[in-house]
C-alpha positions, 0 to 999 in steps of 0.5 A: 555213726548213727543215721536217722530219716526225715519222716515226710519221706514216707509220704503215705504213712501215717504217723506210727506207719511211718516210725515202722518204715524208718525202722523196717530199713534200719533207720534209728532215729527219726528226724519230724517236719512239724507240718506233718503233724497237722498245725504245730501251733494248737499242739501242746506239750502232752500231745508232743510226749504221746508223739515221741512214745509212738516213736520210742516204741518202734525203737527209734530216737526222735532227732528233732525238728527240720522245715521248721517254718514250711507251710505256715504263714506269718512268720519270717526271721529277718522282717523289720516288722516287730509283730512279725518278729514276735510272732516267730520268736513265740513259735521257735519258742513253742517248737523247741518246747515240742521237740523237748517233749518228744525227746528231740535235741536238734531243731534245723533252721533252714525256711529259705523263704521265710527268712530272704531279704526283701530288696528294701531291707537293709542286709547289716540289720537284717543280720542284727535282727537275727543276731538278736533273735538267737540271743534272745532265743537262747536262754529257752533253747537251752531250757528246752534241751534243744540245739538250733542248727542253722542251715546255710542254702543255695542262693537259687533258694534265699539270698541270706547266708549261702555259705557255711563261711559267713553263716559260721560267720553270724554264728560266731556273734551269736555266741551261743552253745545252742545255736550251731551249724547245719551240713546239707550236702545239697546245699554244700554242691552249691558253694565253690569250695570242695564238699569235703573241705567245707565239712573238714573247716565247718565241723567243730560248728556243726551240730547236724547232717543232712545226706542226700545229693543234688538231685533232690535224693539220696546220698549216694544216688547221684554224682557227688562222692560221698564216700568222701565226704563221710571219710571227712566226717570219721576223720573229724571225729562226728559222732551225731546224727547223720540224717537223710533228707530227700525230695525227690517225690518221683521215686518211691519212698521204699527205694530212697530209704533202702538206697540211702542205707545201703549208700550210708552203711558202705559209706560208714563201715562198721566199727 
């Protein structure tokens, strides 16, 4: 299994000092917020490729993008506003450009409060809006080399697809070989079927995984078993990226990322 690292957890490293850390704990792939990179809009491709040199050097894969839409403003994927909506399908295009660029093949789409539904909206058309904007999206994903994997989340975070059911669901009507599914373990806990048997149903979509626990750590740092739920991953025959993403900002960035390793390497036993 290959296993990666969100680089905002090393919060207080720079960009290269991070790629040293996700490497120094024997991470092999980095996974980027685009936010940490300062303002991805005024970004171009050039600036991308130097990123994904400095990441290459340290001996790491870039992974893609995550927290796609976070911290910026005026974007939205189900707003009825056509210049909102043109606006965000401009910079899915740019972002999928700069993951190219860096070598990066996977772009996950979570932005819960970019894409919630305002009490006025009407649900079907929001999912057309949506269903539109991936097909429309497509052709330049596939261009690009990059694979959106959608991200379904709690419903204490948005109130548009909560579970991997209905979002495999949307995918489906979307019908695009670049527009996949997203596996979050904390986002699973909040679904009423069994974790593992939502990854076992869910895998021939998934593109991705993110591991950490409902506690806002680690895989394996926390009640839910994982172990269980990565039996579940070798039995299906997952063979990508198996990526941590923590949030817990109380625990120092040196303990999350050497707990989820060795949470991940017993987990995963070596071939």
């Amino acid at each position: 299994m290959k296993f990666a690292i969100c680089n905002e957890t090393f919060r207080d490293h720079d960009f290269p000092g991070t790629c040293a850390e996700a490497a120094r704990h024997g991470y092999t792939g980095l996974e980027v917020a685009p936010f940490t990179l300062g303002r991805p809009e005024t970004l171009t491709t050039a600036d991308a490729e130097k990123l994904g040199t400095i990441v290459r050097d340290h001996g790491l894969e870039t992974v893609g993008f995550h927290w796609l839409l976070a911290k910026t403003e005026g974007y939205h994927l189900t707003d009825p506003d056509p210049a909102v909506q043109a606006r965000t399908f401009a910079y899915a295009r740019h972002l999928a450009e700069l993951c190219s660029a860096m070598a990066g093949g996977i772009m996950v789409w979570g932005s819960p409060q970019q894409r919630t539904l305002h009490p006025s909206w009407s649900r079907p058309d929001a999912e057309a809006r949506t269903i539109d904007f991936f097909q429309r999206l497509s052709p330049h994903l596939a261009a690009a080399g990059v694979t959106i994997a959608f991200e379904f989340l709690g419903p204490a975070e948005t109130n548009f697809l909560n579970t991997a059911a209905e979002t495999i669901a949307l995918l489906e009507k979307i019908n695009s070989p670049n527009v996949r599914l997203h596996l979050d373990v904390k986002a699973m806990s909040t679904d009423t079927r069994p974790i593992p048997e939502i990854v076992r149903a869910s895998l021939p979509w998934t593109a991705h995984f993110h591991a950490n626990d409902p506690n806002l750590r680690g895989p394996g740092m926390g009640e839910i078993d994982f172990p269980a739920i990565a039996a579940e991953l070798i039995q299906g025959g997952y063979d990508k990226w198996v990526s941590v993403e923590v949030f817990d900002t109380t625990i120092p960035p040196e303990t999350l990322a050497a707990e989820s390793m060795k949470n991940l390497r017993a987990a995963f036993p070596a071939d």
